[in-house]
C-alpha positions as CSV (number, residue, x, y, z in Angstrom):
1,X,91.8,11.4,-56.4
2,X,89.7,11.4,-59.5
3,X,91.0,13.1,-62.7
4,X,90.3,16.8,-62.9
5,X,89.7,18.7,-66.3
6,X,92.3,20.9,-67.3
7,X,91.3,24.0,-68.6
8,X,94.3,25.1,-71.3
9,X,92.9,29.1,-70.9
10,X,94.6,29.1,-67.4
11,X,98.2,29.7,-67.0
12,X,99.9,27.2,-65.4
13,X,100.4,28.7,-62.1
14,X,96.3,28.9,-61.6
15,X,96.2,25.2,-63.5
16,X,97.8,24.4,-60.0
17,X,96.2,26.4,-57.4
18,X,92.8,24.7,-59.6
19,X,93.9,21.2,-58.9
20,X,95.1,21.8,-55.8
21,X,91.7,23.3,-54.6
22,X,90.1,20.2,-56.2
23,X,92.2,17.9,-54.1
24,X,92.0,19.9,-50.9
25,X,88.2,20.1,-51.8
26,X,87.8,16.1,-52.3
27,X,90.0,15.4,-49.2
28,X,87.6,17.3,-47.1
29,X,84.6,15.8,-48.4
30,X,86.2,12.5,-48.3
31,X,87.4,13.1,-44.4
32,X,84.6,15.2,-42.9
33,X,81.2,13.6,-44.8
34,X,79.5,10.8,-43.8
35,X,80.5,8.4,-46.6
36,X,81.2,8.4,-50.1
37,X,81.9,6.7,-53.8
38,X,82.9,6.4,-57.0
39,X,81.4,4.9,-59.7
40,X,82.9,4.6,-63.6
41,X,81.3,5.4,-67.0
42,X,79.4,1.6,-66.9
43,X,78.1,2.8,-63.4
44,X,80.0,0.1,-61.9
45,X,81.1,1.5,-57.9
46,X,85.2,1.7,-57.8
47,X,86.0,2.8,-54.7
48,X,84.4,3.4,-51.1
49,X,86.1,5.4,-47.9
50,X,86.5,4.5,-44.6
51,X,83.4,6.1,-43.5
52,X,81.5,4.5,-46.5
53,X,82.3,0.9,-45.2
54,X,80.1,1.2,-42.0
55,X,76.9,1.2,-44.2
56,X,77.7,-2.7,-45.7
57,X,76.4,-4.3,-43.1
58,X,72.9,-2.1,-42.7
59,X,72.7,-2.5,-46.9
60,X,73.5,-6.6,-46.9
61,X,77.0,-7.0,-47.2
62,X,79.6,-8.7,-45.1
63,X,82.7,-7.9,-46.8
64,X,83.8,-5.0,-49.4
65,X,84.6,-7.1,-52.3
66,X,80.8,-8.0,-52.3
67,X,80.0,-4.5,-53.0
68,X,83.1,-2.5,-54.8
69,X,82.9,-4.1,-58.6
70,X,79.3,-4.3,-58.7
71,X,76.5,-2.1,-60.9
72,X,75.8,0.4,-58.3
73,X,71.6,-0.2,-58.9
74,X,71.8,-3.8,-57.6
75,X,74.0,-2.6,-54.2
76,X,72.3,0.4,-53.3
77,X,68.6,1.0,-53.4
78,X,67.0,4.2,-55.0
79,X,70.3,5.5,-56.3
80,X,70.1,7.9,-58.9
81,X,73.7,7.8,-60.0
82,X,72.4,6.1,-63.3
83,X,70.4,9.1,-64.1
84,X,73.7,11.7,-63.3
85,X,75.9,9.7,-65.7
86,X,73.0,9.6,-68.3
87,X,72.3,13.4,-68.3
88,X,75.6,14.9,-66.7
89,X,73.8,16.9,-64.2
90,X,74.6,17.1,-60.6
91,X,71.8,16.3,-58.0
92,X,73.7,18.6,-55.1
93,X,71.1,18.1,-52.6
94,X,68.9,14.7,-52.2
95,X,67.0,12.4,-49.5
96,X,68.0,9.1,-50.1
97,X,66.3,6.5,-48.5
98,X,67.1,2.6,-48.3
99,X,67.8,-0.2,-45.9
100,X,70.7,1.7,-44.2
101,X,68.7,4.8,-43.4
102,X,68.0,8.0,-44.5
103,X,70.4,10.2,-46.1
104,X,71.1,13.7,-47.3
105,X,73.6,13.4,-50.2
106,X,75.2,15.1,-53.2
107,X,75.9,13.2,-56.4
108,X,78.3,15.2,-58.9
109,X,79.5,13.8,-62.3
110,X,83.4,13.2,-63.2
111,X,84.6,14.7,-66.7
112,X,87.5,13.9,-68.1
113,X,90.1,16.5,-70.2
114,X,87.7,16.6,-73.1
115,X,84.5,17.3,-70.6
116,X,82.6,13.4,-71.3
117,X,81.4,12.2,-68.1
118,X,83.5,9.3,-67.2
119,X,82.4,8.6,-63.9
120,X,80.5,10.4,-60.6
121,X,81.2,11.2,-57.0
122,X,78.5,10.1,-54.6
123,X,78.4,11.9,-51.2
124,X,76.4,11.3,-47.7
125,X,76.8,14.0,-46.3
126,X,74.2,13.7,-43.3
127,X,72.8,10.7,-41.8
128,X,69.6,10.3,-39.6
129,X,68.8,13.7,-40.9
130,X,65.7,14.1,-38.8
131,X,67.9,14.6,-35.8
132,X,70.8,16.2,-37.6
133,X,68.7,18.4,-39.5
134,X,66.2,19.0,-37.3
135,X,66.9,22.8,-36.4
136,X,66.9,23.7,-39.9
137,X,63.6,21.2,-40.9
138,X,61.6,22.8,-37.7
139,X,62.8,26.7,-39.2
140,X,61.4,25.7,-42.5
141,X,58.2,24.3,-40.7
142,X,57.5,27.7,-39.0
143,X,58.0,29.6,-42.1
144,X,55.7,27.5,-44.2
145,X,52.9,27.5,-41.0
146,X,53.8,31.2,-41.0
147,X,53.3,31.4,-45.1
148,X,50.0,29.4,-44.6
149,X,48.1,31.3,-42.3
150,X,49.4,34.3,-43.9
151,X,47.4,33.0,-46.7
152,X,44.5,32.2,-45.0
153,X,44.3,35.3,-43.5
154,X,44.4,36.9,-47.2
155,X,42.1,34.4,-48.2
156,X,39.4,35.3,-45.3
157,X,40.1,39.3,-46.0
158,X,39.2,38.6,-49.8
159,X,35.8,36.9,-48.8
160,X,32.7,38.6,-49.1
161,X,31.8,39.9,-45.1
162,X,28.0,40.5,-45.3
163,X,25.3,38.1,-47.0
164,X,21.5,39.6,-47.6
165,X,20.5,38.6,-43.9
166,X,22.9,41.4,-42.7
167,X,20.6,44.3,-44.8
168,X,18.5,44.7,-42.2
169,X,15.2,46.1,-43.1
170,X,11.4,44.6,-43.9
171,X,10.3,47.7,-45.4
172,X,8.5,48.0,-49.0
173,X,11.7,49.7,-49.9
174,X,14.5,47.4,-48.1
175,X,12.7,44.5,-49.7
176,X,13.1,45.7,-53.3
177,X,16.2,46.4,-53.1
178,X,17.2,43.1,-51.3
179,X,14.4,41.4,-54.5
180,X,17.0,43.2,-57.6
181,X,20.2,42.6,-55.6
182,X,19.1,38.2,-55.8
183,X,18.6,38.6,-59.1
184,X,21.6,40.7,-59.4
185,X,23.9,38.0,-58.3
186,X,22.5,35.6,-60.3
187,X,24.0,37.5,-63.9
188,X,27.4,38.1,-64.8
189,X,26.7,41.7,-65.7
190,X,28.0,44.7,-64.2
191,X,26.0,46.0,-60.8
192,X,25.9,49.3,-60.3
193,X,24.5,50.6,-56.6
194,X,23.4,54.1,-56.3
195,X,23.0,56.0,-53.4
196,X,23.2,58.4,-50.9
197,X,26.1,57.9,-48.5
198,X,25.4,55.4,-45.4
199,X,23.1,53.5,-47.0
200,X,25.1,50.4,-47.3
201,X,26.1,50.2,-50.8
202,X,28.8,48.0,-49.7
203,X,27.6,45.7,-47.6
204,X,24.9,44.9,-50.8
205,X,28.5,44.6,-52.7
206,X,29.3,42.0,-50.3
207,X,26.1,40.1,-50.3
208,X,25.5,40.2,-54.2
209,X,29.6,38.4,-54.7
210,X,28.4,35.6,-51.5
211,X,24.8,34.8,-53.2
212,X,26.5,34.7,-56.5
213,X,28.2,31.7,-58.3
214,X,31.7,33.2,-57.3
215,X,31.0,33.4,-53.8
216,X,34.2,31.0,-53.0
217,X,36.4,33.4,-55.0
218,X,38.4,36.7,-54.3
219,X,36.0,39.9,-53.2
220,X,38.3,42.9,-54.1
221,X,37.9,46.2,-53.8
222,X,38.7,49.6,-54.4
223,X,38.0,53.2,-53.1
224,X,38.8,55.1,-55.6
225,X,38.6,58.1,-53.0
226,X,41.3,56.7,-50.9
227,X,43.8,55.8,-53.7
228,X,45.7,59.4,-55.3
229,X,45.2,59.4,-58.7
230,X,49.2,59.2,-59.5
231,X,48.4,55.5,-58.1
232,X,45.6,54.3,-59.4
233,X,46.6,52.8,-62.7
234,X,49.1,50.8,-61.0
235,X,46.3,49.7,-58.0
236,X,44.3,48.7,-60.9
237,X,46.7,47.1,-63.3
238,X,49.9,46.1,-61.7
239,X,53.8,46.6,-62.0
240,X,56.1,44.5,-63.7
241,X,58.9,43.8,-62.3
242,X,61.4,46.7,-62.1
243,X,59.1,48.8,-63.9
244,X,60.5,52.1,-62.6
245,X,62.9,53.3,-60.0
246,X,62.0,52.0,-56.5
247,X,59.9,49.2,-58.0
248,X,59.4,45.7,-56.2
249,X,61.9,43.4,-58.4
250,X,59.3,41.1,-58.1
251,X,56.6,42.9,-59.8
252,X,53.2,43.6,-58.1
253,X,49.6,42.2,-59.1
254,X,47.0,44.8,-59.5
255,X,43.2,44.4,-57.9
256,X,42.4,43.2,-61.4
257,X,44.6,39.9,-61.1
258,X,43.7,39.8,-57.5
259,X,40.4,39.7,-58.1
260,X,40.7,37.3,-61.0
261,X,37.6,34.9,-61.0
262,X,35.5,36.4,-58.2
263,X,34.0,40.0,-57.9
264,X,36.0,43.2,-58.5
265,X,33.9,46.1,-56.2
266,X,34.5,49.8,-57.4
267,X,33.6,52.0,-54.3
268,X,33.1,56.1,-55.2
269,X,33.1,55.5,-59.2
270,X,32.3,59.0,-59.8
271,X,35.8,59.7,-58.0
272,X,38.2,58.1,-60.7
273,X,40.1,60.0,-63.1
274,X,39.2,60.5,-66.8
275,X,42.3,59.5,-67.5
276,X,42.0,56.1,-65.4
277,X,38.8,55.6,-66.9
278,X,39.9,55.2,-70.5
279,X,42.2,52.3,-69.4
280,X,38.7,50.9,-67.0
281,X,36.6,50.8,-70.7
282,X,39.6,49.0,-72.4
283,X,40.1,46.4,-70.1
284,X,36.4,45.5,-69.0
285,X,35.8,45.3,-73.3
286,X,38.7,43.6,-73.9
287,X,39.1,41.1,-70.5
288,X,42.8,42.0,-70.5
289,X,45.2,44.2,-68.9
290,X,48.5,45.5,-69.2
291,X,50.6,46.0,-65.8
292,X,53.0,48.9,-65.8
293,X,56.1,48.6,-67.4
294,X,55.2,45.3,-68.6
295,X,54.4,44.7,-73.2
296,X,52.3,41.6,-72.0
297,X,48.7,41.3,-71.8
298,X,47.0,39.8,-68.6
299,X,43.8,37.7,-69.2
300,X,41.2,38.0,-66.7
301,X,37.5,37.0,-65.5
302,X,36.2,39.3,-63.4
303,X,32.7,40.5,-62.4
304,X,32.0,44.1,-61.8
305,X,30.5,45.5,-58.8
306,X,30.4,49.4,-58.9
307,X,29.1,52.1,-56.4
308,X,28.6,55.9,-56.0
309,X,26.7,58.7,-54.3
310,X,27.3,61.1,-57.1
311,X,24.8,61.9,-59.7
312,X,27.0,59.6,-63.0
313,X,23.9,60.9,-65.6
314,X,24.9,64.8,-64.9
315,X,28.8,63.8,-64.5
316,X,28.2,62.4,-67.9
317,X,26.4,65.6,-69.3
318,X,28.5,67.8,-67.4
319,X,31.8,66.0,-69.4
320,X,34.0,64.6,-65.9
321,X,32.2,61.0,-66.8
322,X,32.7,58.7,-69.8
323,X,29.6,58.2,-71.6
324,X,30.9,55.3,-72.8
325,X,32.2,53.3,-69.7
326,X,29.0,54.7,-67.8
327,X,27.2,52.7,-70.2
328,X,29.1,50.0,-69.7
329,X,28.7,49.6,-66.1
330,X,25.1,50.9,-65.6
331,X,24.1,47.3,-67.1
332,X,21.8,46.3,-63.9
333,X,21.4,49.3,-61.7
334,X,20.1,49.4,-58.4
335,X,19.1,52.2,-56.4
336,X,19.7,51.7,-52.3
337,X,17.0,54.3,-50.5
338,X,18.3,56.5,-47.8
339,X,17.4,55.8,-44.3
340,X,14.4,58.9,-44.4
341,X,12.5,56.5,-47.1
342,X,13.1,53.4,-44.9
343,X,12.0,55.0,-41.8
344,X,9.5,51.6,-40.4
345,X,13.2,49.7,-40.7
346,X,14.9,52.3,-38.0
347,X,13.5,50.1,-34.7
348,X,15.1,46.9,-36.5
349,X,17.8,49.2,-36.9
350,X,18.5,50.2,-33.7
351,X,18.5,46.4,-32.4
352,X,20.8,45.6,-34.4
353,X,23.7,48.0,-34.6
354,X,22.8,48.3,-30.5
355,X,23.7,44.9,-30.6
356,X,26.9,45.3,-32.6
357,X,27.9,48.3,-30.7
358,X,27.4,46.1,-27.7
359,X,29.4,43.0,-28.8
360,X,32.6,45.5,-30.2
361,X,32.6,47.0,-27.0
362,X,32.2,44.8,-24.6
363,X,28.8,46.8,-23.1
364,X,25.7,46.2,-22.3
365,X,23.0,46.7,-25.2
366,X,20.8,49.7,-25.3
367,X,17.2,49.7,-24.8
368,X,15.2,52.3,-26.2
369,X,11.8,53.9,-25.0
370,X,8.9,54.2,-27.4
371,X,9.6,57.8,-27.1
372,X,13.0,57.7,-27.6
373,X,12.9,55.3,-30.9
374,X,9.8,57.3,-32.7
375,X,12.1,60.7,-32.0
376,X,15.3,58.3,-33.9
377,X,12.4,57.8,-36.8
378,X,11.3,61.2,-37.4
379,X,15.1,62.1,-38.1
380,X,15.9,63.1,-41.9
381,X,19.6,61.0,-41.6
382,X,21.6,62.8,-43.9
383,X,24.2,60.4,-43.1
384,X,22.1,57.7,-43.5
385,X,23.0,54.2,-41.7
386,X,26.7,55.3,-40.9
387,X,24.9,58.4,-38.8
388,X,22.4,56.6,-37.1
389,X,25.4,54.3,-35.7
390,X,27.5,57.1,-34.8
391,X,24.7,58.2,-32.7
392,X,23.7,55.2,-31.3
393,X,27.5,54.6,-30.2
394,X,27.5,57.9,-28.4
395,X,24.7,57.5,-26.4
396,X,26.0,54.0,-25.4
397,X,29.5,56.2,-24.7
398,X,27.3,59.2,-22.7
399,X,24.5,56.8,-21.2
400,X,25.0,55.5,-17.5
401,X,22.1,53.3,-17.8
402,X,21.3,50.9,-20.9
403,X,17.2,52.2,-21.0
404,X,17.4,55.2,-23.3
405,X,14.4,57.4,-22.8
406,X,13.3,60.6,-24.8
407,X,15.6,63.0,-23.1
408,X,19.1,61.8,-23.7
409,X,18.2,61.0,-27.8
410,X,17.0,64.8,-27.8
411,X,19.8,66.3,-26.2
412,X,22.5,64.8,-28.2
413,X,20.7,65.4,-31.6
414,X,20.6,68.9,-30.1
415,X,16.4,69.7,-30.2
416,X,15.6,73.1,-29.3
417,X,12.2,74.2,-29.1
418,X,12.2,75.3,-32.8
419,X,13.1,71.8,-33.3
420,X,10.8,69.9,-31.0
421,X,7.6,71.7,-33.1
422,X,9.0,68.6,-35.9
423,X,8.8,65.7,-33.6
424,X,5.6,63.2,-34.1
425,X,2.9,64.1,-32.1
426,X,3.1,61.2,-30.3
427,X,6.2,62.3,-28.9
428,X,4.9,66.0,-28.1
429,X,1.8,65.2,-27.0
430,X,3.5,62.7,-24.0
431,X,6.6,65.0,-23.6
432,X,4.3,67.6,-22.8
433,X,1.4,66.2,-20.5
434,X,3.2,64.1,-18.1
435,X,1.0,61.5,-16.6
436,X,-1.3,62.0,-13.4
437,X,0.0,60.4,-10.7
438,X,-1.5,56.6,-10.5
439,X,-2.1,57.2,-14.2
440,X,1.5,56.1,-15.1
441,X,1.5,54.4,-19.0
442,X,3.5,50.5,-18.6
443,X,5.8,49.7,-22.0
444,X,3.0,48.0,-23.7
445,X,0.9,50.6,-23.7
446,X,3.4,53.1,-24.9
447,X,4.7,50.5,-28.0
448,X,0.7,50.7,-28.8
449,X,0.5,54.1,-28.8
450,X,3.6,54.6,-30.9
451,X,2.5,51.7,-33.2
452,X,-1.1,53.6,-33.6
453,X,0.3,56.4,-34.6
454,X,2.7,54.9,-36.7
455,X,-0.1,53.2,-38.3
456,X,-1.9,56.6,-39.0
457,X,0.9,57.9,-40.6
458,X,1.0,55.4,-43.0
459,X,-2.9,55.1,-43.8
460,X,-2.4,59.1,-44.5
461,X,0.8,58.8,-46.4
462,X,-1.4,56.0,-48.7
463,X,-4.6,57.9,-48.9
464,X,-6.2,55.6,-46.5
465,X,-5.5,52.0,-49.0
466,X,-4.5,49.8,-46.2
467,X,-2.2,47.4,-48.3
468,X,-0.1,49.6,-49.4
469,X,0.1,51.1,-45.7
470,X,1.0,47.4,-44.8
471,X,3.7,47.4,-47.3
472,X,5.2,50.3,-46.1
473,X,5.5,49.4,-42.9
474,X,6.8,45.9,-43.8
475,X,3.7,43.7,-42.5
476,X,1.6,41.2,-44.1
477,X,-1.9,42.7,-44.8
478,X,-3.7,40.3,-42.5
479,X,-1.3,41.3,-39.7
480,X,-1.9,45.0,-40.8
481,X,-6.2,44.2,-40.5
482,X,-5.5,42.6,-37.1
483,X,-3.6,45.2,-35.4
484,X,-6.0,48.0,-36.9
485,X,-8.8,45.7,-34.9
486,X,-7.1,45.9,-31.9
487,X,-5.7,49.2,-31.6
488,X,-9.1,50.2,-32.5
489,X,-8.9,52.3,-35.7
490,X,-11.4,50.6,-37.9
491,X,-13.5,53.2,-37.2
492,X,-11.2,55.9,-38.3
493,X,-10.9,54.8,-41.3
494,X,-12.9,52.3,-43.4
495,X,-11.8,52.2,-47.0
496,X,-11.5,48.6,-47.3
497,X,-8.5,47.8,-49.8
């Protein structure tokens, strides 16, 4: 057995339990591995075992002498026992691969009573490891496919779900916000959406980051209604590791670092904390953060997407908003109408969150009479967009049949006769006089009738200036002239705009 350094601090009795746990440990190895040997200070190989002598043949060597007494380079290939002696540093664990095989081995340098390296132990201790191993190698496989589609899946949930073709709407207003969001997401500047609740604030947060030079980055966001307060610095900023009692050891990234080259989307600004917001203004000025716990500053590249319903201007007045860091994120504001402003865009609407509704669930897709839809229009939608689903999914829910007619929309949205006196008078006037019978109205002619008198409305609501009727309910001017031809209100109305 190879000379063992003696360490004088040890009284003799441990002196010979060490070197008698080094011998017991180099038997083992020597009787139980695969192969090993010995090379000296000049990285010349010294000695083989038994088990060692079986690989001659496979490396080009009939007998022993050939190999024992020769630079251990030139005898076996890829070795890196040069590189142990020359830095004194033990590879434990290794694939070596030559003309015997492939190996898993340990190479550990020899020291003498001083501590210089005057030799190393070379140790196979698998061969044909893809069989040997192969239990442990197919664990590690699962757990790195596991890692990866963990990672993919955090990758897909940090992408931006909606694009502008998901804002449904070809409305005057629709279109202008759809017109400022493009240019939006063109600038690095700070967005912030304003808006009643259920207007889709978000989904314009998601389609501003995927039209935007980032779109292949993170989209991450916060609500800062959904975080408590006690928590938001640290959603925002991170902890360090061990930062506080019951803190990961690892540390945690905040939405800041998450988000770092892509979009950062602040949902309910109004919502955060005057005390969260002084740390917000720091870190959008200076580009940096600090995470909790931690005396290092963070770089980051981040672009700001912020949304509210609240009114910011009075928050600011009233003293519960920053002046300062409302400035700084009302850079490019845009304001998202609510649904009673958008009303020519609740038929396109209705297709498409029927159609939604539909694919979620499994159903068939709802079909709505004239009636029916111009009763969904004249609605004032508080709740906006997110309303106008949730009744749409209970009628799907309640409905037997997929053709919705006027009855069913009026009874869940609760019209009494108080009530009714609001409905168009399109609706009334049909509710009221049913047909005579052989005089029953086809589809086509009730979509004309309801299309007329939409047409009205808008001619009134414009002082009769048909472009700007055309604009409002979304249609080209010449279409607008054509279908006042054929539904036959030229004659109503001949101010020629």
């Amino acid at each position: 057995m190879p000379a063992m350094t003696r360490d004088d601090r040890l009284p003799r009795d441990a002196q010979s339990i060490l070197e008698l746990a080094a011998r017991s440990m180099f038997d083992l190895f020597a009787n139980a591995s695969e192969g090993m040997l010995l090379v000296d200070r000049q990285a010349r190989v010294v000695w083989i075992n038994e088990q060692y002598r079986r690989f001659l043949p496979a490396l080009g060597f009939a007998r022993e002498e050939d190999f024992v007494g020769h630079p251990v380079s030139t005898v076996v290939q890829n070795t890196q026992m040069d590189t142990v002696l020359s830095t004194g540093k033990p590879i434990l664990i290794d694939l070596l691969v030559n003309k015997a095989g492939t190996f898993v081995v340990s190479r550990i340098p020899l020291r003498d009573e001083s501590g210089e390296v005057i030799g190393a132990l070379g140790i196979v201790l698998f061969d044909q490891p893809e069989t040997t191993l192969q239990p442990l190698i197919s664990k590690f496989a699962r757990l790195e496919q596991d890692l990866n589609e963990a990672r993919r899946e955090l990758a897909s949930q940090r992408r931006s779900k909606y694009t502008f073709a998901s804002f449904v709407g070809t409305s005057a207003a629709a279109q202008e916000v759809k017109r400022q969001a493009r240019r939006a997401a063109q600038s690095t500047s700070p967005v912030l959406l304003l808006g009643e609740t259920g207007t889709g604030k978000e989904l314009l947060a998601h389609a501003i980051h995927a039209a935007s030079p980032r779109a292949g980055l993170p989209f991450v966001s916060v609500n800062m209604a959904a975080v408590p307060d006690t928590l938001l610095e640290a959603e925002f900023f991170g902890v360090a590791p061990g930062a506080y009692t019951g803190a990961d050891k690892k540390g945690r990234d905040g939405k800041f670092k998450l988000a770092d080259g892509g979009t950062l989307f602040l949902d309910e600004l109004g919502d955060m904390p005057m005390s969260v917001q002084v740390k917000l203004l720091r870190a959008l000025q200076e580009g940096e953060i600090e995470p909790l716990g931690s005396n290092k500053l963070v770089r980051f590249d981040v672009r700001v997407v912020a949304a509210t319903s609240r009114d910011l201007a009075q928050m600011v007045r009233d003293g519960t908003f920053r002046e300062d860091l409302y400035y700084r994120l009302n850079v490019l504001p845009i304001r998202v109408p609510p649904l009673r402003e958008r009303r020519a865009d609740i038929a396109l609407l209705v297709e498409a969150l029927c159609e939604d509704i539909a694919v979620r669930g499994g159903g068939v897709q709802l079909d709505f009479e004239p009636q029916a839809l111009a009763l969904l229009a004249a609605q004032p939608w508080r709740g906006n967009i997110r309303e106008l689903r949730n009744v749409l999914e209970q009628l799907a829910l309640r409905s037997d049949s997929s053709h919705i007619g006027l009855e069913p929309v009026r009874a869940l949205l609760g019209q009494g006769e108080a009530a009714a006196l609001a409905e168009p008078a399109a609706v009334r006037t049909e509710a009221a006089s049913p047909a005579a019978p052989g005089a029953f109205r086809t589809l086509a002619e009730r979509q004309a009738a309801m299309e007329r008198e939409a047409m009205r409305e808008a001619l009134a609501h414009t002082s009769g200036n048909r472009s700007a009727a055309a604009r409002l309910l979304g249609m080209s001017r010449a279409r607008f002239y054509e279908r006042l031809q054929s539904l036959g209100l030229v004659s109503e109305n001949q101010t020629n705009v």
